[in-house]
One Martini backbone bead per residue (centre of mass of N, CA, C, O) as a GRO file, in nm:
protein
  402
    1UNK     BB    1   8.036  10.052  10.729
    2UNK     BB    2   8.144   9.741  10.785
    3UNK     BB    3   8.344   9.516  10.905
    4UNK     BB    4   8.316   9.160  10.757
    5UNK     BB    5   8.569   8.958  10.861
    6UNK     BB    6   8.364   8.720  10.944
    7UNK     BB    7   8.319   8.626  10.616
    8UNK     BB    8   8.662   8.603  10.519
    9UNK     BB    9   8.735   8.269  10.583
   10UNK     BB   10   8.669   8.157  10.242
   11UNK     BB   11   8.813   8.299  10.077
   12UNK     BB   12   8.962   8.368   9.775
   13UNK     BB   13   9.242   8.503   9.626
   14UNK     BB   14   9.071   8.700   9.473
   15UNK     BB   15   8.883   8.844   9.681
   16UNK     BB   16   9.091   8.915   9.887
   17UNK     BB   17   9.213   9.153   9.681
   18UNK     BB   18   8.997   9.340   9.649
   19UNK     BB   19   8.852   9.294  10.019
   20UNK     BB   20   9.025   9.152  10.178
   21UNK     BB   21   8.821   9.109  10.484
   22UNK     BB   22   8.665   9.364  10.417
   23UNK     BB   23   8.455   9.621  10.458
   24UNK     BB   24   8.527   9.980  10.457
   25UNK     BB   25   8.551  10.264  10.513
   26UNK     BB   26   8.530  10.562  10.275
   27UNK     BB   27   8.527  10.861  10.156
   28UNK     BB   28   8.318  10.961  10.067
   29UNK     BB   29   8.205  10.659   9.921
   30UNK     BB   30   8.420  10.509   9.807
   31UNK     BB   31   8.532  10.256   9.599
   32UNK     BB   32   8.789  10.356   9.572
   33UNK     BB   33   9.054  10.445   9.713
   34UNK     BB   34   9.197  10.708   9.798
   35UNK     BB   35   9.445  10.979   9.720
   36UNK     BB   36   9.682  11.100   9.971
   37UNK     BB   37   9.794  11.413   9.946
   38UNK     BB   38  10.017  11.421  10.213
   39UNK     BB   39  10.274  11.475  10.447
   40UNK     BB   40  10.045  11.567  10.677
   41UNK     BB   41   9.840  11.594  11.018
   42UNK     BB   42   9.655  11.796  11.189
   43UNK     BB   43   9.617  11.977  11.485
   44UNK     BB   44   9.335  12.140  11.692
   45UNK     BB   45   9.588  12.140  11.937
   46UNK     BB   46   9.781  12.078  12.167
   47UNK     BB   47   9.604  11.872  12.370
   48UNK     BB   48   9.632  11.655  12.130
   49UNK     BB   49   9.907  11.629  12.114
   50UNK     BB   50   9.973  11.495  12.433
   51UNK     BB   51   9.804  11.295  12.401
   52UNK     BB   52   9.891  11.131  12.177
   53UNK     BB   53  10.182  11.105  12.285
   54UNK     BB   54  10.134  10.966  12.568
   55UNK     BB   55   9.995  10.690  12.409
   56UNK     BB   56  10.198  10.619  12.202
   57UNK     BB   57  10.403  10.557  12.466
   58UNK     BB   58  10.186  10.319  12.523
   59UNK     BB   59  10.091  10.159  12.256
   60UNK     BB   60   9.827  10.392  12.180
   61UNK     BB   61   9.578  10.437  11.921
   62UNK     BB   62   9.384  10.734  11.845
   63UNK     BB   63   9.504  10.775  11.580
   64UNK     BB   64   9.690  10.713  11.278
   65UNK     BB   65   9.809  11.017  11.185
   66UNK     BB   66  10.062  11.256  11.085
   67UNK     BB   67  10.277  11.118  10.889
   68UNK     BB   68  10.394  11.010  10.638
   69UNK     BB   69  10.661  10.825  10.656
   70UNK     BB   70  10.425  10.642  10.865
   71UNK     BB   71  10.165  10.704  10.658
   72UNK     BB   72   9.893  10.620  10.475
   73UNK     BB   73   9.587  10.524  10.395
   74UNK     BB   74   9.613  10.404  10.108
   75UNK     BB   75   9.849  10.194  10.222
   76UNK     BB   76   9.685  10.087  10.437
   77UNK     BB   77   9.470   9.924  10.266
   78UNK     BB   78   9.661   9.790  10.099
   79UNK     BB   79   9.790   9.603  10.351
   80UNK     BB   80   9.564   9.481  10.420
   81UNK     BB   81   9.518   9.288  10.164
   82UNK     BB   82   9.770   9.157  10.181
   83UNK     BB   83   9.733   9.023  10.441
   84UNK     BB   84   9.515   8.860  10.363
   85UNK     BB   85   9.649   8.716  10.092
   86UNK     BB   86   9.867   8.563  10.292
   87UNK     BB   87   9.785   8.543  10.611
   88UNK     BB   88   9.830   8.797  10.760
   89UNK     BB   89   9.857   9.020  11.026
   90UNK     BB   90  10.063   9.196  10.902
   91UNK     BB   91  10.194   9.427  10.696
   92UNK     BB   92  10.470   9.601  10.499
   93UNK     BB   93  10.528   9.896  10.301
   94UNK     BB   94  10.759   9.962  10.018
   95UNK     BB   95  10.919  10.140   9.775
   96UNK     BB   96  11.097   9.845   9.743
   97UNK     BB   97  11.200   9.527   9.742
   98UNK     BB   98  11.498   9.560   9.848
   99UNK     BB   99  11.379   9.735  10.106
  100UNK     BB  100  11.284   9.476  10.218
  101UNK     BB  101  11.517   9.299  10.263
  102UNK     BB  102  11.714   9.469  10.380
  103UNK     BB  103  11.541   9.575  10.634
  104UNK     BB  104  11.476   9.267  10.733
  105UNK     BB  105  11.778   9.175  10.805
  106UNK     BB  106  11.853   9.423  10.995
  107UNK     BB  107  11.638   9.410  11.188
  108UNK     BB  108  11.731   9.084  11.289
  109UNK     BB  109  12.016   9.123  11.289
  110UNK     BB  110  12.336   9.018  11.510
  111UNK     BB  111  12.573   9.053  11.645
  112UNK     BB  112  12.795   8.795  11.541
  113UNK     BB  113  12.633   8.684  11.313
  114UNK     BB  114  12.440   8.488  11.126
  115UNK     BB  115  12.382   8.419  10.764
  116UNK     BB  116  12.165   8.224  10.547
  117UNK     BB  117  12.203   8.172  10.200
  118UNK     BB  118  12.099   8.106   9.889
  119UNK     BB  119  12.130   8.051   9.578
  120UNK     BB  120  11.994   8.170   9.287
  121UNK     BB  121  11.957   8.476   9.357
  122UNK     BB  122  11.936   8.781   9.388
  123UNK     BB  123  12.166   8.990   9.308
  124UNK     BB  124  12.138   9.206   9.541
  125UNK     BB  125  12.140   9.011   9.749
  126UNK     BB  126  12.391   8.905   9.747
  127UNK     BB  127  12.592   9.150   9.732
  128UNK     BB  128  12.491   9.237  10.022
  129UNK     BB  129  12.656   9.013  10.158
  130UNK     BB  130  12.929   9.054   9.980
  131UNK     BB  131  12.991   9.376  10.062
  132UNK     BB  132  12.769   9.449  10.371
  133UNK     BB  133  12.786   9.267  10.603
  134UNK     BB  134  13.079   9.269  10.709
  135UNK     BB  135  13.064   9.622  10.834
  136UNK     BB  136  12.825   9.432  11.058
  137UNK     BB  137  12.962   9.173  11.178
  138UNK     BB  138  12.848   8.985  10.960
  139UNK     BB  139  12.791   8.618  10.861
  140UNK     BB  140  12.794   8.425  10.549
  141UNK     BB  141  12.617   8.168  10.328
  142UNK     BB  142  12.611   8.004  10.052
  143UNK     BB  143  12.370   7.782   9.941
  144UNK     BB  144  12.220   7.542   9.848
  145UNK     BB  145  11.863   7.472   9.740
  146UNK     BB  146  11.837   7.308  10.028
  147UNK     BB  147  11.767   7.175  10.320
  148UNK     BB  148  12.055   7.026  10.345
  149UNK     BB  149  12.231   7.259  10.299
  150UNK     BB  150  12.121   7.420  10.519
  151UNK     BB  151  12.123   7.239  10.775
  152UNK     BB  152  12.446   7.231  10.729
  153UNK     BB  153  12.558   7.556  10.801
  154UNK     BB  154  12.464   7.564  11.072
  155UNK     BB  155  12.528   7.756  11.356
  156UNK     BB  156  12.526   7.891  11.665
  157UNK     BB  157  12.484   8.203  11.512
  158UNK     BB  158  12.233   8.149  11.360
  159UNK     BB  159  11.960   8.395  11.274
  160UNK     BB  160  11.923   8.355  10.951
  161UNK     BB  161  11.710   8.259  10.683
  162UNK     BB  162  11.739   8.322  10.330
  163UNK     BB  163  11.531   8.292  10.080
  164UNK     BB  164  11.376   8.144   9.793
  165UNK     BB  165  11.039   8.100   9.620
  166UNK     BB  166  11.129   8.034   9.392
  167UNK     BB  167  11.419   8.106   9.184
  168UNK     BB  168  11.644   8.357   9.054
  169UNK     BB  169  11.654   8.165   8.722
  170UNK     BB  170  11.591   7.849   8.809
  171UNK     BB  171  11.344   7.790   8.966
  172UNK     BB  172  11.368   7.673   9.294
  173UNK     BB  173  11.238   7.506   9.510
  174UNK     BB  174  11.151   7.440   9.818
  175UNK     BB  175  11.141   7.266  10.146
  176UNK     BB  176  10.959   7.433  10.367
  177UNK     BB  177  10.919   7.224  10.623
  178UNK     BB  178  11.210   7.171  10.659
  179UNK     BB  179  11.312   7.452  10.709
  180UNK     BB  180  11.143   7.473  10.984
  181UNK     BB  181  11.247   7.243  11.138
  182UNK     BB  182  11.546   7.313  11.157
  183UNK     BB  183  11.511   7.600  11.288
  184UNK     BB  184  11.354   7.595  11.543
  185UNK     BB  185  11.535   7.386  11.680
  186UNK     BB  186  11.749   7.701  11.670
  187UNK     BB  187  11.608   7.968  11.665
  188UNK     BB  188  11.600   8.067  11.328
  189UNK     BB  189  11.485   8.260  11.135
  190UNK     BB  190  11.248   8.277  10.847
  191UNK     BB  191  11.282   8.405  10.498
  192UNK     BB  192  11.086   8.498  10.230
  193UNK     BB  193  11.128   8.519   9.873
  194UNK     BB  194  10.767   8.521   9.680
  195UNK     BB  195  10.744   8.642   9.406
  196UNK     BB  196  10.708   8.404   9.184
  197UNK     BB  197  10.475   8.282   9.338
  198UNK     BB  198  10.295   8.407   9.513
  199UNK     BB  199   9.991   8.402   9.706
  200UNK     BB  200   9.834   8.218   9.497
  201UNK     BB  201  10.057   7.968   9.505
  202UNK     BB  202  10.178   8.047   9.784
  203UNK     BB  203  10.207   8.004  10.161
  204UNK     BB  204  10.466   8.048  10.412
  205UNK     BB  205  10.283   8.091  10.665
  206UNK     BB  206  10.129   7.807  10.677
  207UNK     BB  207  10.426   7.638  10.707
  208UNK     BB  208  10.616   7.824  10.896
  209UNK     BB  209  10.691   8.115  10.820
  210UNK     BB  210  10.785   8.443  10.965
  211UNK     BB  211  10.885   8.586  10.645
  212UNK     BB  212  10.749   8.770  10.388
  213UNK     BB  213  10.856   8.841  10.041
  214UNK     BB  214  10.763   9.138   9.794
  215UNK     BB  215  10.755   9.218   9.501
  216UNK     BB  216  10.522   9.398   9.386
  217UNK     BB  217  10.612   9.547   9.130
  218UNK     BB  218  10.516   9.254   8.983
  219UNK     BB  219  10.243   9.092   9.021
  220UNK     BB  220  10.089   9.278   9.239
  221UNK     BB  221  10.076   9.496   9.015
  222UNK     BB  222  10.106   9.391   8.689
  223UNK     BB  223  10.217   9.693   8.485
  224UNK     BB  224  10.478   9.836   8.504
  225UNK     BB  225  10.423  10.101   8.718
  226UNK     BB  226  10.599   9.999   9.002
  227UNK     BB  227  10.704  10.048   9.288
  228UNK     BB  228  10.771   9.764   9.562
  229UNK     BB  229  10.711   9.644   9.895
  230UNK     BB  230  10.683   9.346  10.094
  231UNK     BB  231  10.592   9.288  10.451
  232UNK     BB  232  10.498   8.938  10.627
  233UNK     BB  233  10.319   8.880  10.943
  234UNK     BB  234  10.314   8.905  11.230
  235UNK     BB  235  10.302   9.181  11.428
  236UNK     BB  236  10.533   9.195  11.593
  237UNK     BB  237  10.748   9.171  11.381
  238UNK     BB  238  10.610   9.417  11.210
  239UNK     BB  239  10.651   9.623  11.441
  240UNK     BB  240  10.979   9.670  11.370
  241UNK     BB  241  10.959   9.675  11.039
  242UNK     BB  242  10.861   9.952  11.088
  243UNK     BB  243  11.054  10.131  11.228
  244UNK     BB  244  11.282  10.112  11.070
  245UNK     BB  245  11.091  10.227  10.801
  246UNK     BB  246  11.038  10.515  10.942
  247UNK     BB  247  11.323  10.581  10.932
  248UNK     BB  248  11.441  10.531  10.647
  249UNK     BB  249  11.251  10.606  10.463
  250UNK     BB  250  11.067  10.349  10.248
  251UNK     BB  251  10.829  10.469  10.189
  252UNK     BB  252  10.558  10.493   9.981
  253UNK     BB  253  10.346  10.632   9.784
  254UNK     BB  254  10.012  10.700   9.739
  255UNK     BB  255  10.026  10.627   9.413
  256UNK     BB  256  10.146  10.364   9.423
  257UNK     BB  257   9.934  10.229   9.634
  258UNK     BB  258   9.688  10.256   9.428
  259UNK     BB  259   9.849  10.109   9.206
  260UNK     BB  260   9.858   9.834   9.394
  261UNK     BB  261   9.533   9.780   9.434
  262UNK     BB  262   9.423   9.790   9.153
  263UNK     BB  263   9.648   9.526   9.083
  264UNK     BB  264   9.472   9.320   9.235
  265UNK     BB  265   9.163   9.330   9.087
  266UNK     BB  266   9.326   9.132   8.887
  267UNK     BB  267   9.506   8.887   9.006
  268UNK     BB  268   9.367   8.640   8.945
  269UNK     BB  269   9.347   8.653   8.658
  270UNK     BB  270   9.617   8.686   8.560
  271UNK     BB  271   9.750   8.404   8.709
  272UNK     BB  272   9.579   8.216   8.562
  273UNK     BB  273   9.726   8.319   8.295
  274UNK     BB  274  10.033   8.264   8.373
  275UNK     BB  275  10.021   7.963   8.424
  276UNK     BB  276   9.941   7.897   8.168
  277UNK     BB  277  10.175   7.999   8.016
  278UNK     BB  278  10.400   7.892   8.114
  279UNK     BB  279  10.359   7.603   8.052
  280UNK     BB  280  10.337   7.633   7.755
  281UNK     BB  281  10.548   7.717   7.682
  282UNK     BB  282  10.770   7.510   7.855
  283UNK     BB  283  10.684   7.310   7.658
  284UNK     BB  284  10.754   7.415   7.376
  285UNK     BB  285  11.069   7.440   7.438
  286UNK     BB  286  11.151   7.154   7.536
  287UNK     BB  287  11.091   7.010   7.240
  288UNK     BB  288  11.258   7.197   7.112
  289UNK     BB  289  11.554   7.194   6.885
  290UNK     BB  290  11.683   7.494   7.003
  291UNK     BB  291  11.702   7.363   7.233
  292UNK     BB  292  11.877   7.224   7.584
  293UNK     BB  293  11.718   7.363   7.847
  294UNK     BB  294  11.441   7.362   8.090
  295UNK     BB  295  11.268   7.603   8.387
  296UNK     BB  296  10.969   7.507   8.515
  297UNK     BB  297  10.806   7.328   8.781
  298UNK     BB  298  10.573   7.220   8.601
  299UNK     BB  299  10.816   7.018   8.494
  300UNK     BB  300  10.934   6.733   8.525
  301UNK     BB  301  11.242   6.822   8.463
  302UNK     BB  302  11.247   6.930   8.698
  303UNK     BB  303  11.385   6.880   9.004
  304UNK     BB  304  11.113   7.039   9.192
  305UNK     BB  305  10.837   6.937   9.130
  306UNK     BB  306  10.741   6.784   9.312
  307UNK     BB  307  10.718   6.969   9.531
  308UNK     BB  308  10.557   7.190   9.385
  309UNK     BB  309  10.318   6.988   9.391
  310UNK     BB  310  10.277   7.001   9.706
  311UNK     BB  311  10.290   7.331   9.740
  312UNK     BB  312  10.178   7.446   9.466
  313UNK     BB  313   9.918   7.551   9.257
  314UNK     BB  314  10.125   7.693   9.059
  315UNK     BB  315  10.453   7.864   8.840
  316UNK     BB  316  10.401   8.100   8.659
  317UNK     BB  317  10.582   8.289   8.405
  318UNK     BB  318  10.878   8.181   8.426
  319UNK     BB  319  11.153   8.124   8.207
  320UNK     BB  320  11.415   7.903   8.161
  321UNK     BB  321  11.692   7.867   7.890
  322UNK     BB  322  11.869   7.696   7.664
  323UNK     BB  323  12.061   7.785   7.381
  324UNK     BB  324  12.189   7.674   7.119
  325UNK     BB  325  12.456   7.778   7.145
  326UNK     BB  326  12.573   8.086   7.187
  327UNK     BB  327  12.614   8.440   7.183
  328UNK     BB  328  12.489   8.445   6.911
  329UNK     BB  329  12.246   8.323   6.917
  330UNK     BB  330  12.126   8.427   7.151
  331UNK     BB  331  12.098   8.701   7.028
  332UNK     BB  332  11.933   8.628   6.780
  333UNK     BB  333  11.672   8.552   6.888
  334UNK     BB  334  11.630   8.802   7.080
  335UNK     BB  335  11.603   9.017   6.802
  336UNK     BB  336  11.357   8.860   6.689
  337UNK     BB  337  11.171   8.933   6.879
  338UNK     BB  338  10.870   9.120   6.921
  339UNK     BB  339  10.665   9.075   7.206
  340UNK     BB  340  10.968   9.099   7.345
  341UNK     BB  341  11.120   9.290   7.616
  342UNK     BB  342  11.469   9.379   7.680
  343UNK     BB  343  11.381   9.367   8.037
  344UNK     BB  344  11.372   9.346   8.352
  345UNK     BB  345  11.180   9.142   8.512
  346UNK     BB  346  10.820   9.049   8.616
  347UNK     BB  347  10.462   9.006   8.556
  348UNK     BB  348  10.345   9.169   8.386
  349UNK     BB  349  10.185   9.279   8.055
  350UNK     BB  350  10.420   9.220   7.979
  351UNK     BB  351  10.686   9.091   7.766
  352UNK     BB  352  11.012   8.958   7.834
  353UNK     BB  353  11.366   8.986   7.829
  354UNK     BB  354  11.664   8.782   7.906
  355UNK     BB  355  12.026   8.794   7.904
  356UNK     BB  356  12.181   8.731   8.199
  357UNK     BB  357  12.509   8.800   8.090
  358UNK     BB  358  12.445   9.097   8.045
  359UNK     BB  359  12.188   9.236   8.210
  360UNK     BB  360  12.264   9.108   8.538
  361UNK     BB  361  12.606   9.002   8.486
  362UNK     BB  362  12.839   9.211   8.341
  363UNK     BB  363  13.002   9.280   8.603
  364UNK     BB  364  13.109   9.008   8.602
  365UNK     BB  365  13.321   8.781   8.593
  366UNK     BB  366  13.352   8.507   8.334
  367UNK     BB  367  13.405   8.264   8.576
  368UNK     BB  368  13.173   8.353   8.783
  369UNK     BB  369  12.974   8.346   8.600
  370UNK     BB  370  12.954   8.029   8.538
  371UNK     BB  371  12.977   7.921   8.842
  372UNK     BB  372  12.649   8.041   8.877
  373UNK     BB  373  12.531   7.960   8.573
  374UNK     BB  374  12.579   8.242   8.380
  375UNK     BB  375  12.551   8.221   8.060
  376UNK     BB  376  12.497   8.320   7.771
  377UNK     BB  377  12.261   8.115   7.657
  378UNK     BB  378  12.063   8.231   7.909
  379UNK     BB  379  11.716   8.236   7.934
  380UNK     BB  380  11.465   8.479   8.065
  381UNK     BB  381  11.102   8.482   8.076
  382UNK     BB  382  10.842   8.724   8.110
  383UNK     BB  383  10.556   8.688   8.108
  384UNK     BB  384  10.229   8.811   7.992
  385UNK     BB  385   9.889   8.914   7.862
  386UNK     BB  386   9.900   8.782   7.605
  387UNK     BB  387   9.882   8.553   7.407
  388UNK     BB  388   9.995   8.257   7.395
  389UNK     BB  389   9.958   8.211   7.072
  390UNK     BB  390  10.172   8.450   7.010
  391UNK     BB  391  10.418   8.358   7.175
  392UNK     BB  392  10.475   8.101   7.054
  393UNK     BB  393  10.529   8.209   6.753
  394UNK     BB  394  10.744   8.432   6.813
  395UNK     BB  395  10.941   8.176   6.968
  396UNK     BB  396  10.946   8.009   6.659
  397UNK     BB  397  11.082   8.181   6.496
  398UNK     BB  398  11.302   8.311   6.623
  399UNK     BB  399  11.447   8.028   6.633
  400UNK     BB  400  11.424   7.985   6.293
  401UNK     BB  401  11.681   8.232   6.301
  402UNK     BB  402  11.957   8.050   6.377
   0.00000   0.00000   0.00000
């Protein structure tokens, strides 16, 4: 069964999500990957080892497999799919998204270097930042999610700019080849976390970003049932992004690879559905009279809409809003809510519900959480695969008990 790949250039996120680039050879001719349970791959001779090792030394892989922490199969196949489905030369898969994140940062940033950051941005993502840049001499900037905000930040010694697009919680969009122009042209390297996007919704690897990164957790695995992260871009640059990898051993395992490839094989069916309730949802809150202010890209009243409607095809199912009245309303109101699992994350097959400022910033100051936009009434939606109207019955109800 050969490569196909040459017939996969005009296939479509589903597809590609699916069959990768082609369909290749599998064990036993089975169709779904197996899962290889192996630590190790071992070798028929001694000169088979020498030969190998001399090869791998000038940069030719003669076999693929020798250790697991250096990949296995089943990884493998799943990695070609992702990358395939961004549209990158090539993926590199992580234990989870934030070993994604912290290890791009690491493997690019540079002694006595500058990384601008967008505010908005995943909590750990930021601590990062705020707690342990500073003991590699590395200096950071958090800025607001805008082109104009980040190209004003840029100095002599920036070499790496992290954002998201959406932002999370309040899902800002980014204008994205603005700051690929303004990168470019200080020879800065532009690193995006697209989980809330994924790849169904925006490629940034199309728009000039040389490094995506996804929390497969999410939307790519879409159940709810695995860790992973992925970074995707060039051969090169994913060439040094594995080597890191290999060291710190931050490798997924052959069963959770199983279980994110098989997650792939509805990605296309699950975002349609996601896509078409994020907004239907967004739509009926926005209406509702115990509502303050709702954030979701599909909305003409966010800020970033227009932009979203330039760049993105759809806009997944994450919700922000704020509920009418303080801490005692907002506890009620998600209290009340029946279809709503209360807990963070999002992509999955279930609805989740987060109360941002006591689920994932309750150990920061009240003074400092409020800063940054966390207040207590603020509330993220993670819708799942339930039907739409019932989830909007669950959010209506749940509203008329404050």
């Amino acid at each position: 069964m050969s490569d196909k790949s040459s017939s996969s250039k005009n296939w479509r996120p589903a597809t590609l999500a699916i069959h990768g680039t082609g369909r290749l050879p599998k064990a036993h001719h089975a169709v779904s990957t197996p899962i290889m349970h192996t630590s190790n791959y071992y070798f028929d001779t001694a000169g088979e080892v020498e030969d190998f090792m001399r090869e791998k030394g000038r940069g030719r892989v003669i076999r693929e497999h020798e250790y697991a922490r250096y990949g296995n199969p089943t990884q493998q196949e799943c990695e070609r799919k992702l990358a395939a489905l961004e549209g990158a030369e090539k993926a590199v898969l992580y234990s989870s998204g934030m070993a994604s994140v912290l290890l791009a940062i690491m493997t690019f940033m540079k002694p006595k270097g500058h990384i601008i950051f967008t505010g908005d941005c995943y909590r750990q993502t930021r601590d990062f930042a705020v707690n342990f840049l500073g003991k590699f001499g590395i200096e950071y900037s958090i800025v607001d999610p805008t082109a104009d905000a980040i190209g004003a930040a840029i100095r002599p010694e920036t070499n790496i700019i992290f954002t998201e697009s959406p932002t999370n919680p309040y899902l800002r969009v980014l204008d994205i080849p603005a700051i690929v122009k303004v990168a470019r042209q200080r020879n800065i390297l532009t690193i995006i976390d697209a989980t809330l996007a994924t790849p169904y919704n925006i490629r940034p690897l199309d728009l000039g970003v040389d490094v995506v990164i996804h929390s497969a957790t999410k939307y790519l695995g879409g159940h709810n049932d695995l860790m992973a992260g992925v970074a995707l871009g060039s051969a090169a640059l994913m060439t040094d992004l594995y080597k890191m990898q290999r060291m710190i051993g931050a490798t997924p395992g052959p069963l959770t690879c199983f279980l994110l490839e098989r997650g792939l094989k509805t990605f296309g069916m699950r975002m349609e559905h996601h896509n078409r309730a994020g907004l239907a949802v967004a739509q009926m809150l926005e209406a509702h009279p115990m509502i303050e202010k709702v954030w979701h890209p599909g909305l003409p009243s966010h800020p970033d809409h227009k932009i979203g409607m330039e760049q993105m095809t759809g806009f997944g199912s994450v919700i922000s809003f704020l509920v009418k009245g303080g801490n005692a309303e907002t506890r009620k109101f998600i209290d009340a809510l029946e279809l709503f699992l209360i807990t963070p994350s999002l992509g999955g097959s279930e609805s989740l519900v987060t109360q941002m400022s006591t689920m994932s910033f309750f150990d920061y100051p009240e003074e400092y959480r409020k800063s940054i936009g966390m207040v207590d009434n603020l509330v993220r939606l993670a819708l799942g695969l339930e039907d739409v109207d019932d989830l909007i019955e669950d959010l209506k109800q749940a509203l008329d008990r404050i």
